[in-house]
N, CA, C and O atoms as a GROMACS GRO file, in nm:
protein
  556
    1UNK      N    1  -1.192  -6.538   4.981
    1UNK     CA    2  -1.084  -6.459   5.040
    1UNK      C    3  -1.068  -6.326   4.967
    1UNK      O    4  -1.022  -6.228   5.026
    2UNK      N    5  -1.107  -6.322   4.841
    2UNK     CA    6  -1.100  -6.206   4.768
    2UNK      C    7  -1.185  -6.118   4.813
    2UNK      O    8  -1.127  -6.015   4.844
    3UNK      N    9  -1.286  -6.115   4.829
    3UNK     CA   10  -1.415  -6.084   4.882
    3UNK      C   11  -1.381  -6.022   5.032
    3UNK      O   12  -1.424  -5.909   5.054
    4UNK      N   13  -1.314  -6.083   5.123
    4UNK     CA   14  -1.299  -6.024   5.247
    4UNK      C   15  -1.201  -5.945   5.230
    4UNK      O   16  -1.212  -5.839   5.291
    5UNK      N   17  -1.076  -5.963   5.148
    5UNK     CA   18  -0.969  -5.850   5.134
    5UNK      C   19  -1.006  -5.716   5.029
    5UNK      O   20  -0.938  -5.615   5.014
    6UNK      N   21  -1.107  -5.741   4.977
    6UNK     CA   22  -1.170  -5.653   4.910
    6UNK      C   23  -1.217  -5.524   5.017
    6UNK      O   24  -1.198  -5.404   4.993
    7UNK      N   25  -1.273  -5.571   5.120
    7UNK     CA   26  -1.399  -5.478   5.186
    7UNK      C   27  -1.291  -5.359   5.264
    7UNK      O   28  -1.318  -5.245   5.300
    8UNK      N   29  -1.152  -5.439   5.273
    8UNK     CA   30  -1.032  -5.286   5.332
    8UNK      C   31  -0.985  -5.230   5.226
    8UNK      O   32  -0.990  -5.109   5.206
    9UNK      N   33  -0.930  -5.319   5.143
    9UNK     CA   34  -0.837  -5.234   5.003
    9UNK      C   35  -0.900  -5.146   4.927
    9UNK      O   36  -0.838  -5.050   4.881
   10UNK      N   37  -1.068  -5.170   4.897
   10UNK     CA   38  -1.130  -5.081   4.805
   10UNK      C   39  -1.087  -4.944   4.893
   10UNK      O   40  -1.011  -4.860   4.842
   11UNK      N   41  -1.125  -4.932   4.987
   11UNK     CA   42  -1.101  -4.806   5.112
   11UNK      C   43  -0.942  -4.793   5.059
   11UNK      O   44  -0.913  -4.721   4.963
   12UNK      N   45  -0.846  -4.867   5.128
   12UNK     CA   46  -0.711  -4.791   5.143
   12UNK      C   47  -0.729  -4.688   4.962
   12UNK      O   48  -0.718  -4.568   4.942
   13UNK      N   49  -0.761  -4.819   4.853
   13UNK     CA   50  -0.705  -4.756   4.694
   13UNK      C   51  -0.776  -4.622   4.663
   13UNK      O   52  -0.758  -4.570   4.553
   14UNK      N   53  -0.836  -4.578   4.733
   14UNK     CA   54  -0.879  -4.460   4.741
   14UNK      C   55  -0.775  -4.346   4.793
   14UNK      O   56  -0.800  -4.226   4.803
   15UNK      N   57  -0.690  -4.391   4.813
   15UNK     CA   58  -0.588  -4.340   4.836
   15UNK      C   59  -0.436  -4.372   4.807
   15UNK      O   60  -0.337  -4.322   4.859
   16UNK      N   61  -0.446  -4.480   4.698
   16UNK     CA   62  -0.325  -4.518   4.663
   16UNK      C   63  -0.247  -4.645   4.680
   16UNK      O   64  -0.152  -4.702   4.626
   17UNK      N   65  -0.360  -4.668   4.815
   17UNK     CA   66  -0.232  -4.745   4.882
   17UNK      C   67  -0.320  -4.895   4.878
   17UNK      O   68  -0.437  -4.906   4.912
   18UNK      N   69  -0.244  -4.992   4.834
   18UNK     CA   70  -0.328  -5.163   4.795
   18UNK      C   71  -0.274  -5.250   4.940
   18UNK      O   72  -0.199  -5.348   4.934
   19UNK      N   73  -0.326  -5.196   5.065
   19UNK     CA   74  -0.288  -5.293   5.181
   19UNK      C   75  -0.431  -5.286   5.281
   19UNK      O   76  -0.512  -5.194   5.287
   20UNK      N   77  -0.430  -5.393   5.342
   20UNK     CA   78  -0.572  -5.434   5.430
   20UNK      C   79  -0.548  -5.327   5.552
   20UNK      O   80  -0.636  -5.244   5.577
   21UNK      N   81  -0.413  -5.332   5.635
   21UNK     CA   82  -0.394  -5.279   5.726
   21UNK      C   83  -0.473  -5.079   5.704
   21UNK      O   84  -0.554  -5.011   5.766
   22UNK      N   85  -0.396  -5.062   5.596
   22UNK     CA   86  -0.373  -4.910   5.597
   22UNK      C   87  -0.577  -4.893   5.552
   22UNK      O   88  -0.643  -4.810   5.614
   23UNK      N   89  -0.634  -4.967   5.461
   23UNK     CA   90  -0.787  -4.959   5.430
   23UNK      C   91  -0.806  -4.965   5.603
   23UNK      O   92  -0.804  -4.847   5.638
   24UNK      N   93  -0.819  -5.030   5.696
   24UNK     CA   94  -0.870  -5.055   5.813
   24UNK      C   95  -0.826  -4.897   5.899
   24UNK      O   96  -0.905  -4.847   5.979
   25UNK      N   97  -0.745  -4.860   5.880
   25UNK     CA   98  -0.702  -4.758   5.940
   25UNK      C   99  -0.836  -4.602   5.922
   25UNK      O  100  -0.897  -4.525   5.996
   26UNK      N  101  -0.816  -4.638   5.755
   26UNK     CA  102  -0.843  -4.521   5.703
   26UNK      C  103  -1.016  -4.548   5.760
   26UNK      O  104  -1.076  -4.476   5.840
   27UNK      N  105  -1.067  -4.667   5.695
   27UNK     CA  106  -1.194  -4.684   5.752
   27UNK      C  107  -1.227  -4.640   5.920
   27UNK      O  108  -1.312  -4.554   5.942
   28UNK      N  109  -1.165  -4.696   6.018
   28UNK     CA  110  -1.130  -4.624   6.140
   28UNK      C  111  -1.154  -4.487   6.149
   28UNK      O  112  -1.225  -4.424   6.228
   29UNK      N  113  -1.086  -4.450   6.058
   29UNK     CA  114  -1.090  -4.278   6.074
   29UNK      C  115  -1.194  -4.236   6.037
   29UNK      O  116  -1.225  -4.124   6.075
   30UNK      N  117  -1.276  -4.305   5.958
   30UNK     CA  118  -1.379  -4.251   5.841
   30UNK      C  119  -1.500  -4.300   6.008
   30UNK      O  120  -1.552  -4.211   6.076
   31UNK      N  121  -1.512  -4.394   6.026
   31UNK     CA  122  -1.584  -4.385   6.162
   31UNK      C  123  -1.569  -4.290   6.249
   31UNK      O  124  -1.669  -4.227   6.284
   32UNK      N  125  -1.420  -4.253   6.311
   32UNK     CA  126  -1.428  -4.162   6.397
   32UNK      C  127  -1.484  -3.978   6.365
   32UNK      O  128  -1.516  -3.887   6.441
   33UNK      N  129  -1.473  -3.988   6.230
   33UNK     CA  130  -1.505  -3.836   6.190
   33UNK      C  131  -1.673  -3.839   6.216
   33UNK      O  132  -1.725  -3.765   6.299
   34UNK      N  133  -1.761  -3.949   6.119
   34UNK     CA  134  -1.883  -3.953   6.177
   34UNK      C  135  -1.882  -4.144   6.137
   34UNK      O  136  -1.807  -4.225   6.082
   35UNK      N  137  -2.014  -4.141   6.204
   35UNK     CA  138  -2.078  -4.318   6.196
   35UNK      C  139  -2.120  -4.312   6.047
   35UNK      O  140  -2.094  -4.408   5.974
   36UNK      N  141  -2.182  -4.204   6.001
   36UNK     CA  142  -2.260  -4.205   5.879
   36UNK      C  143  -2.179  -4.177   5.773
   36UNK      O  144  -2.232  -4.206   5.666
   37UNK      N  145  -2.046  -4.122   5.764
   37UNK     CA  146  -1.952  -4.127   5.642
   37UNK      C  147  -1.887  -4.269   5.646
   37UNK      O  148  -1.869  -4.317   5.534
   38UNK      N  149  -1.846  -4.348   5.756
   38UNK     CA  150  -1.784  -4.488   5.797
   38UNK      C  151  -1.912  -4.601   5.774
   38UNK      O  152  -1.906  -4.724   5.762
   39UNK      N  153  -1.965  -4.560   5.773
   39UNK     CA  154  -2.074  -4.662   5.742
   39UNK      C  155  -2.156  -4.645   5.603
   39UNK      O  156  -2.251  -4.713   5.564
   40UNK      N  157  -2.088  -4.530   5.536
   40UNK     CA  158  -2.138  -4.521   5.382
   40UNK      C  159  -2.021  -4.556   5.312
   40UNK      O  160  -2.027  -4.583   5.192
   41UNK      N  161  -1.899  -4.560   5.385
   41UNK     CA  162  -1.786  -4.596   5.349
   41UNK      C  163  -1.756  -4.753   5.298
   41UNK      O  164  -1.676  -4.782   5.208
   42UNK      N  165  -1.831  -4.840   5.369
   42UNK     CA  166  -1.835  -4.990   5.418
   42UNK      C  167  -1.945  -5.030   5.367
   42UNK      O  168  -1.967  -5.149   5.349
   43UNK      N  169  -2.030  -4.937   5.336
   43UNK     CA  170  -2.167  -5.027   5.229
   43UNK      C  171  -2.104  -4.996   5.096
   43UNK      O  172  -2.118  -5.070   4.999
   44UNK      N  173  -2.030  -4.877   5.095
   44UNK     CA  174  -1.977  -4.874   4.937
   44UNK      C  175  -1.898  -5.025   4.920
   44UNK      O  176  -1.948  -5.108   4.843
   45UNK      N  177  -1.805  -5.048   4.976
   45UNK     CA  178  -1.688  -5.165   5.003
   45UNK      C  179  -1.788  -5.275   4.937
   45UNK      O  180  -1.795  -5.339   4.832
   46UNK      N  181  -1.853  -5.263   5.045
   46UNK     CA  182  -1.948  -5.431   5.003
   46UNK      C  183  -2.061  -5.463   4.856
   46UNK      O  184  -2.093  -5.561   4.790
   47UNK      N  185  -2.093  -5.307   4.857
   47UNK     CA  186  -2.181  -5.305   4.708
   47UNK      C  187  -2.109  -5.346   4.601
   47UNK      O  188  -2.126  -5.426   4.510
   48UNK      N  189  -1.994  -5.242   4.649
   48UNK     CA  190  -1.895  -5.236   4.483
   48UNK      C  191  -1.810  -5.378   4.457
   48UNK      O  192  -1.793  -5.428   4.346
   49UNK      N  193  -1.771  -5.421   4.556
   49UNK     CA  194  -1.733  -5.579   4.596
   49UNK      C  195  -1.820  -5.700   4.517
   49UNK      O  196  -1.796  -5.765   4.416
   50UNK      N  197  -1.917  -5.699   4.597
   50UNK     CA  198  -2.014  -5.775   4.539
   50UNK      C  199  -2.050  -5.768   4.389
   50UNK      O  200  -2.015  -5.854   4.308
   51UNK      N  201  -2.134  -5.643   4.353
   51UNK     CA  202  -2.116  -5.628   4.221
   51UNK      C  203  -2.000  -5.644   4.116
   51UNK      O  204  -2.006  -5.674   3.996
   52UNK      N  205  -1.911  -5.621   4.181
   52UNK     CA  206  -1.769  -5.637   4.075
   52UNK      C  207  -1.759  -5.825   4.050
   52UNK      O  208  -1.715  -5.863   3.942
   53UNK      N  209  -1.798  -5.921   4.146
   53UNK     CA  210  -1.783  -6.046   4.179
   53UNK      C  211  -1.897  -6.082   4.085
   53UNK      O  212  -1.880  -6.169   3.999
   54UNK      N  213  -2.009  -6.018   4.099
   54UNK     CA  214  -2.146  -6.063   4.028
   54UNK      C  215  -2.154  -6.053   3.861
   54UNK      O  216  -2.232  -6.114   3.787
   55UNK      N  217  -2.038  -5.946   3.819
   55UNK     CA  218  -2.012  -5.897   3.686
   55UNK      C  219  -1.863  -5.987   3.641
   55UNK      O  220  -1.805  -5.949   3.540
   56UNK      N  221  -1.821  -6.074   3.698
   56UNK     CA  222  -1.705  -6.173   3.694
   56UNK      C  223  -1.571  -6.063   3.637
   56UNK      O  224  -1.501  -6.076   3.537
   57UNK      N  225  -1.568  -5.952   3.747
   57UNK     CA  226  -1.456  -5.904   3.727
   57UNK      C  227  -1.372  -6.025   3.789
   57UNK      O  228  -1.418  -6.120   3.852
   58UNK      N  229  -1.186  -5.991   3.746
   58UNK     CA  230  -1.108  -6.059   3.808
   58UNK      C  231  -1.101  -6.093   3.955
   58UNK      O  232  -1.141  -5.994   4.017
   59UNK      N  233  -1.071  -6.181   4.030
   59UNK     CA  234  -1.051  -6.168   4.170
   59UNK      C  235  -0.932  -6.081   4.194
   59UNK      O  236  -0.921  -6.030   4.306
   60UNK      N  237  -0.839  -6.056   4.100
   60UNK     CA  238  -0.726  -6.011   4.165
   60UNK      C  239  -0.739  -5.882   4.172
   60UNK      O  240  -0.683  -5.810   4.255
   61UNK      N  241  -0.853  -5.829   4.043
   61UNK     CA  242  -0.884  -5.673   4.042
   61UNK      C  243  -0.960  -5.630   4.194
   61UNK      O  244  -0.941  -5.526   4.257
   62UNK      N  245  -1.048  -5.744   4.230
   62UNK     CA  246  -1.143  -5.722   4.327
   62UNK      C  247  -1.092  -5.775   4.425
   62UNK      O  248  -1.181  -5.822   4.496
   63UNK      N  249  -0.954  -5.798   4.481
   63UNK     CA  250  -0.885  -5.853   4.607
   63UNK      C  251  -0.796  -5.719   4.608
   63UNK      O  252  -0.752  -5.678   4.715
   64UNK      N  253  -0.775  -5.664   4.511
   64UNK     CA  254  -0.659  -5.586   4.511
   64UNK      C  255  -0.739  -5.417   4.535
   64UNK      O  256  -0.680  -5.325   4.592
   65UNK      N  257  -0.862  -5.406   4.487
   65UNK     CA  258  -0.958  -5.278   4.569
   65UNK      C  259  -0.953  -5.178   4.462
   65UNK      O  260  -0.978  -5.059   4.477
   66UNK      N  261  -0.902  -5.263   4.296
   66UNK     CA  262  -0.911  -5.181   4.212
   66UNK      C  263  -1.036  -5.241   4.138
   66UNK      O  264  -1.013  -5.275   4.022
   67UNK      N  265  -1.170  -5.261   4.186
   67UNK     CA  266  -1.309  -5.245   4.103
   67UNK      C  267  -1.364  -5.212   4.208
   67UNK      O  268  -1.482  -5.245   4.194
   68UNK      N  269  -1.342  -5.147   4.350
   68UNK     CA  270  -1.435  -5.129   4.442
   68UNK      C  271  -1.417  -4.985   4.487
   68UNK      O  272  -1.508  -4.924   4.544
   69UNK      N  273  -1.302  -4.935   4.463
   69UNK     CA  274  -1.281  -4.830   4.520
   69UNK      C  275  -1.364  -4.709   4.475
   69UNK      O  276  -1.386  -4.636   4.573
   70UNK      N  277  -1.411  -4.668   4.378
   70UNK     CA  278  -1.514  -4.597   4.366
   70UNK      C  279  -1.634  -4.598   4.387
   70UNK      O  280  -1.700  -4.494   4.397
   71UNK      N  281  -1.682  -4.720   4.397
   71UNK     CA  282  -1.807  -4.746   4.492
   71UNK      C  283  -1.806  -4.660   4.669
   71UNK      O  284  -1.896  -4.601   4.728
   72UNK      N  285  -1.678  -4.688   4.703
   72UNK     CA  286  -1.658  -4.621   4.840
   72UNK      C  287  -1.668  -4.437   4.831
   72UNK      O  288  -1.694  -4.359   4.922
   73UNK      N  289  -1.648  -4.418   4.736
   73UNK     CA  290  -1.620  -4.296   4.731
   73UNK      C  291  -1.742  -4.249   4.642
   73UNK      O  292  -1.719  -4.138   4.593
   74UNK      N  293  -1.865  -4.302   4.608
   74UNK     CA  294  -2.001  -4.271   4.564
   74UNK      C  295  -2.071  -4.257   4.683
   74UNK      O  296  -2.110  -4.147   4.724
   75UNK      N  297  -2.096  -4.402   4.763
   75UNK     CA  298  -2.178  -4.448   4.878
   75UNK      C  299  -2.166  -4.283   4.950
   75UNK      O  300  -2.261  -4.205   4.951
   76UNK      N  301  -2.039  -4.253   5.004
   76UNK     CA  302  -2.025  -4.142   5.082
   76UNK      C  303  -2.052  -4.054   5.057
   76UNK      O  304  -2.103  -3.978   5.140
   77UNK      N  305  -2.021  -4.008   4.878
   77UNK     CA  306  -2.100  -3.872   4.869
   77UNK      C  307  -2.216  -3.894   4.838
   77UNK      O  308  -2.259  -3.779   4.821
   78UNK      N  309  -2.291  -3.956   4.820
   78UNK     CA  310  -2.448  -3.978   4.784
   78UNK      C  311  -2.490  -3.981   4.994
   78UNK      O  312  -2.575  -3.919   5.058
   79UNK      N  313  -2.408  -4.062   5.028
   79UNK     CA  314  -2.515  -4.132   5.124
   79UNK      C  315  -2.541  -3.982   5.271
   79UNK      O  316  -2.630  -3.963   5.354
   80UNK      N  317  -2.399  -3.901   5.235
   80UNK     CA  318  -2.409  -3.820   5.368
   80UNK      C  319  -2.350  -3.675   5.328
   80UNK      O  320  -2.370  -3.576   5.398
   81UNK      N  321  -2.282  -3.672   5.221
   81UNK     CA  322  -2.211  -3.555   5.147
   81UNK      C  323  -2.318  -3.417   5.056
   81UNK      O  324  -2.345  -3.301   5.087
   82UNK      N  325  -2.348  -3.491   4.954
   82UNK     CA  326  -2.386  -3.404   4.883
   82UNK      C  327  -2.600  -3.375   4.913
   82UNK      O  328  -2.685  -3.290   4.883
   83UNK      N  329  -2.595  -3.486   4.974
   83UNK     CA  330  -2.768  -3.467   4.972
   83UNK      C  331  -2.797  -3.522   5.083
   83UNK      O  332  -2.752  -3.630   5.123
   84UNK      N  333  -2.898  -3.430   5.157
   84UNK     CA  334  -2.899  -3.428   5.272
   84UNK      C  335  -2.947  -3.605   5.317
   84UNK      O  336  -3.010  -3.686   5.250
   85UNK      N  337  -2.894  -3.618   5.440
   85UNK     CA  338  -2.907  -3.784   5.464
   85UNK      C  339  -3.030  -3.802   5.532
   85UNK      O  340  -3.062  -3.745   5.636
   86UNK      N  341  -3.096  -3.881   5.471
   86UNK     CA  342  -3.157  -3.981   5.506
   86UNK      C  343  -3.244  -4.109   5.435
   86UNK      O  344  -3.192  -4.154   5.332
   87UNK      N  345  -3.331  -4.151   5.466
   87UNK     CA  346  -3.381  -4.310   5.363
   87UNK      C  347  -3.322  -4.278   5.242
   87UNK      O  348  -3.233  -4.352   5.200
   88UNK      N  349  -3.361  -4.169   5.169
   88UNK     CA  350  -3.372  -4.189   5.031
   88UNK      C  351  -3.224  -4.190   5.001
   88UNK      O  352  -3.172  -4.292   4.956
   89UNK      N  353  -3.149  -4.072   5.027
   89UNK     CA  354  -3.006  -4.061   4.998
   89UNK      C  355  -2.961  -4.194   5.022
   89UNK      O  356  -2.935  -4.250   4.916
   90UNK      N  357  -2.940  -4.276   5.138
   90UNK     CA  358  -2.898  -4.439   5.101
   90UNK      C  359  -2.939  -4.494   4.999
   90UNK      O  360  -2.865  -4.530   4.907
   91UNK      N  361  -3.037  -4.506   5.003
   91UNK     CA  362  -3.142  -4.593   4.877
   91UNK      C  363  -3.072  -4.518   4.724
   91UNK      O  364  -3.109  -4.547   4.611
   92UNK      N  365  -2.972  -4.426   4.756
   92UNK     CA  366  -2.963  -4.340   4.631
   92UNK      C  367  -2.790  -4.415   4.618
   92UNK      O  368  -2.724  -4.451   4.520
   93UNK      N  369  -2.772  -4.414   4.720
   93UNK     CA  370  -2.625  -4.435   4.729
   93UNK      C  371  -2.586  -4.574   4.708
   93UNK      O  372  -2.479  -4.587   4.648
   94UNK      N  373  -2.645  -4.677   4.740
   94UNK     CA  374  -2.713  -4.796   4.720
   94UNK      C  375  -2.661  -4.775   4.562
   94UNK      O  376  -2.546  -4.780   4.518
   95UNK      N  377  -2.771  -4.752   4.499
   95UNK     CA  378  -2.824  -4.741   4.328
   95UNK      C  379  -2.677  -4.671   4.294
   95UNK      O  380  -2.593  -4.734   4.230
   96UNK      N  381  -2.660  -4.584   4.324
   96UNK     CA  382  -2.543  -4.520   4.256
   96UNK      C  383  -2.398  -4.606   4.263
   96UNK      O  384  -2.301  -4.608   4.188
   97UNK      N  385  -2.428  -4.673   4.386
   97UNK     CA  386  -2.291  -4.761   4.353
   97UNK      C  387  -2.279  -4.918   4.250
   97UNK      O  388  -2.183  -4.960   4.185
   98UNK      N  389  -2.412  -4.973   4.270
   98UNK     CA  390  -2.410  -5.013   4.142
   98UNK      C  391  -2.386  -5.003   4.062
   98UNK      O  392  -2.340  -5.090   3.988
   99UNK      N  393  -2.417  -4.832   4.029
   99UNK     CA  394  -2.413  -4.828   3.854
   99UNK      C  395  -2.238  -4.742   3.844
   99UNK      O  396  -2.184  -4.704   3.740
  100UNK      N  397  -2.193  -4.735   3.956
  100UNK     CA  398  -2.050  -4.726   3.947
  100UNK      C  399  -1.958  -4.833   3.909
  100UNK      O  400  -1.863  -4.830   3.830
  101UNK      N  401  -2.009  -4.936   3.986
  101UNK     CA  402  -1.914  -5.070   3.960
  101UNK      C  403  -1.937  -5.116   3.828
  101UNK      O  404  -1.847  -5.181   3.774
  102UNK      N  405  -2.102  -5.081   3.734
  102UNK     CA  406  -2.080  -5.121   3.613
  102UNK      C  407  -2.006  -5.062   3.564
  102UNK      O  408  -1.924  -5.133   3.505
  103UNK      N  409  -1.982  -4.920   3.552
  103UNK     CA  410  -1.914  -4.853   3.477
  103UNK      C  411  -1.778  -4.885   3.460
  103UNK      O  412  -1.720  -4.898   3.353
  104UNK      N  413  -1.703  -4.903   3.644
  104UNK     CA  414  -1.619  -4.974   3.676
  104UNK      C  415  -1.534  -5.098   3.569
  104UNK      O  416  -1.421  -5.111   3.522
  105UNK      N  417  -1.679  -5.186   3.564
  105UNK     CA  418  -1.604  -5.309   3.471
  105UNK      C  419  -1.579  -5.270   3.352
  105UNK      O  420  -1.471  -5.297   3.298
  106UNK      N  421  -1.686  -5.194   3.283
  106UNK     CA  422  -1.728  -5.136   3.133
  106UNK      C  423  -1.604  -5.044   3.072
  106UNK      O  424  -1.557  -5.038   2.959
  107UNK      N  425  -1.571  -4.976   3.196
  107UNK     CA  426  -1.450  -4.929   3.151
  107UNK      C  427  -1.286  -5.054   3.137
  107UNK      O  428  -1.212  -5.070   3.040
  108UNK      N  429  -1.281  -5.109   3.252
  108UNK     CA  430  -1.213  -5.203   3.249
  108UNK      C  431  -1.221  -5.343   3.115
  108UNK      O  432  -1.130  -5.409   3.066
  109UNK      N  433  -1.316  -5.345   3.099
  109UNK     CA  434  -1.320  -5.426   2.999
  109UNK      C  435  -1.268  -5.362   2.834
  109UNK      O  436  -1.235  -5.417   2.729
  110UNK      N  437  -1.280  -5.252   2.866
  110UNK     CA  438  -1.261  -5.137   2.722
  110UNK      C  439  -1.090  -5.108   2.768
  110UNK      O  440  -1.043  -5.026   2.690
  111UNK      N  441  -1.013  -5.142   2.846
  111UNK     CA  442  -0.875  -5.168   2.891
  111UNK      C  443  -0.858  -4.959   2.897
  111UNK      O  444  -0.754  -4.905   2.858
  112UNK      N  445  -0.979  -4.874   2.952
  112UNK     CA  446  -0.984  -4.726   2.919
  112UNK      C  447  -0.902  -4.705   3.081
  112UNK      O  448  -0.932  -4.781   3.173
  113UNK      N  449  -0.826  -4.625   3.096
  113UNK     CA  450  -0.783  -4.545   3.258
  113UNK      C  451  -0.924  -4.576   3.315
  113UNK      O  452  -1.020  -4.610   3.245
  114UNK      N  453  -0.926  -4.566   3.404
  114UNK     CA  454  -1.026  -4.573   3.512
  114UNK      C  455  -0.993  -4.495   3.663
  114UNK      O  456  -1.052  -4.484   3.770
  115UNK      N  457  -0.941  -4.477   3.639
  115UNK     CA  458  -0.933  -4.393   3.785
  115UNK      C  459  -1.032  -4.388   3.878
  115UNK      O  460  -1.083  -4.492   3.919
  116UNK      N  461  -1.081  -4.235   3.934
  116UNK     CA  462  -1.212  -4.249   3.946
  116UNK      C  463  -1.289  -4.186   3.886
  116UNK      O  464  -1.356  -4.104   3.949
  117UNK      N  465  -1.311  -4.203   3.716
  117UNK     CA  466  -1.411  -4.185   3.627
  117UNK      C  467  -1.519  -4.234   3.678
  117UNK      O  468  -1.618  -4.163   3.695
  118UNK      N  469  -1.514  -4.347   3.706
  118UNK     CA  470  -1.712  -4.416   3.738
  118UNK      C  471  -1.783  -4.315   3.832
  118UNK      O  472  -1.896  -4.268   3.822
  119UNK      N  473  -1.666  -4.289   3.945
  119UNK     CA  474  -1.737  -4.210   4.063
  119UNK      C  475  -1.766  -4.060   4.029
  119UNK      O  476  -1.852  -3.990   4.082
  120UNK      N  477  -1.697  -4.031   3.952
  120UNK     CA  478  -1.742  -3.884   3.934
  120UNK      C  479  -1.852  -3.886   3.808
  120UNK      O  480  -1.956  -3.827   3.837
  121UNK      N  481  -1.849  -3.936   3.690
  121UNK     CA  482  -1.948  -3.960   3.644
  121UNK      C  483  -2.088  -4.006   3.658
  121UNK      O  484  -2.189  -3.984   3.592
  122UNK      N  485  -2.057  -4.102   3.799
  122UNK     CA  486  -2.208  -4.146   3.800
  122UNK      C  487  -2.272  -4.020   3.945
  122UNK      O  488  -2.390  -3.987   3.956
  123UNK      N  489  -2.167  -3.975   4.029
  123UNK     CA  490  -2.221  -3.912   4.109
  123UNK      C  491  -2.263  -3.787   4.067
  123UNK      O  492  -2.360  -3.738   4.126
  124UNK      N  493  -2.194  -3.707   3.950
  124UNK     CA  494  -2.283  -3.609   3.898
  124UNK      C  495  -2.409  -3.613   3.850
  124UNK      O  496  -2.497  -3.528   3.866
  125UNK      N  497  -2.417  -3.761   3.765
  125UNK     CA  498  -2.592  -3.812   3.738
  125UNK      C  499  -2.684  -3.801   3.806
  125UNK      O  500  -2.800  -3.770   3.781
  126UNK      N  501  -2.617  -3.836   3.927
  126UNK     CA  502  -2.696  -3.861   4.081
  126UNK      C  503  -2.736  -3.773   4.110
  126UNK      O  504  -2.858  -3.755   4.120
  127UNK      N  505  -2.615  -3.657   4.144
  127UNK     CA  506  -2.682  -3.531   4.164
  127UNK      C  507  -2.777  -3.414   4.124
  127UNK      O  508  -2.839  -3.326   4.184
  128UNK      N  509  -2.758  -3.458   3.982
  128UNK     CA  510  -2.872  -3.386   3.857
  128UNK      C  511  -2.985  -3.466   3.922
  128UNK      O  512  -3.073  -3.406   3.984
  129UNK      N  513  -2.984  -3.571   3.912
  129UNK     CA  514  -3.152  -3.624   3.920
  129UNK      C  515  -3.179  -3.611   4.046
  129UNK      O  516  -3.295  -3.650   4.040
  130UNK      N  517  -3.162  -3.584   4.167
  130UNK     CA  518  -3.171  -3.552   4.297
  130UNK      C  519  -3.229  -3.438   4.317
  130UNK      O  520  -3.316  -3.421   4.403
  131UNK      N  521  -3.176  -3.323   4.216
  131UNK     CA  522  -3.192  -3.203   4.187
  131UNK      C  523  -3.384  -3.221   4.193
  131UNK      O  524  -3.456  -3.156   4.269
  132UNK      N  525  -3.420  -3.299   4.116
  132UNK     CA  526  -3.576  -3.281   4.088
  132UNK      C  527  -3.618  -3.374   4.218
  132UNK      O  528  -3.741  -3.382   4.231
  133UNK      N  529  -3.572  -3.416   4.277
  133UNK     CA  530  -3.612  -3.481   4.385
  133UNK      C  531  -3.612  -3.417   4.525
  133UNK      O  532  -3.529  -3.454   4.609
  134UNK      N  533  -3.695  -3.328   4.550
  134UNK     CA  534  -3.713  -3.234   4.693
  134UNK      C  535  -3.694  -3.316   4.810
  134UNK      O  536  -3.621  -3.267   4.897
  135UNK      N  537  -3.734  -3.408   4.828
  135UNK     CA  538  -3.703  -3.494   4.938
  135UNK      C  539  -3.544  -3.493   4.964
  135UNK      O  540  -3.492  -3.494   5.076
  136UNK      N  541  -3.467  -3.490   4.823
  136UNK     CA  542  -3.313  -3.551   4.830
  136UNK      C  543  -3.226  -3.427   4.825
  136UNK      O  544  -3.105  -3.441   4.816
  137UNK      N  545  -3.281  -3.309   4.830
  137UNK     CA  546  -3.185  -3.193   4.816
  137UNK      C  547  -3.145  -3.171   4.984
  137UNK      O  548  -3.206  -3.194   5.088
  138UNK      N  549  -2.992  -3.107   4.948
  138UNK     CA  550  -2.994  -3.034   5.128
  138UNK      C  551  -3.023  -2.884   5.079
  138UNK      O  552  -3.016  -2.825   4.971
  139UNK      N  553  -3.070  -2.839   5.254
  139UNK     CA  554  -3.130  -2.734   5.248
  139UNK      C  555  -3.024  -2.606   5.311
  139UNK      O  556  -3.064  -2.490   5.316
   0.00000   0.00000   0.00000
């Protein structure tokens, strides 16, 4: 059950707000603007979800959308934001949200703010190393 209330709240806490309804909304919207920000939106949810579950964060951290929510907010700028989309940028966004949710716990376990440190830290990484990757730059 944690796991399914996870995949809206990571979305809403991206904005503050720890409810399924208002994540579903926002996700909604994140579809209607494009398919490819709503659907980088919702692989973030489930990466950062999963991984947070696989790293035995709390359930309540990961029911409540505070170890996932920066995963949502990597997936999107990796997957359709900052580098131009396609295979690789997923495959990037993918990887990058992983290594968000570690950071995620790593910080959490160190009891450090967390905000969204993981996401901006790991998505600048991303973007440096993308940099040497011609395939992954936009033009």
């Amino acid at each position: 059950m944690a796991f399914a209330r996870s995949l809206l709240t990571n979305v809403s806490e991206v904005v503050l707000i720890n409810n399924v309804w208002s994540g579903a909304l926002i996700l909604l919207g994140l579809f209607v603007a494009s398919w490819k920000v709503g659907l980088a939106g919702l692989l973030g949810s489930v990466v950062g979800s999963l991984c947070a579950l696989a790293m035995g964060e709390s359930l309540t951290e990961t029911a409540n959308g505070l170890a996932g929510y920066s995963g949502v907010l990597t997936a999107i700028a990796l997957a359709v934001v900052f580098l131009r989309s396609s295979t690789l940028s997923w495959v990037l966004a993918v990887v990058g949200t992983v290594v968000t949710a570690v950071m995620t716990v790593i910080m959490h376990d160190f009891s450090a703010p967390t905000y969204t440190w993981p996401y901006i830290l790991t998505t600048w990484v991303f973007l440096v190393i993308a940099q040497y990757i011609p395939a992954a730059r936009r033009t």
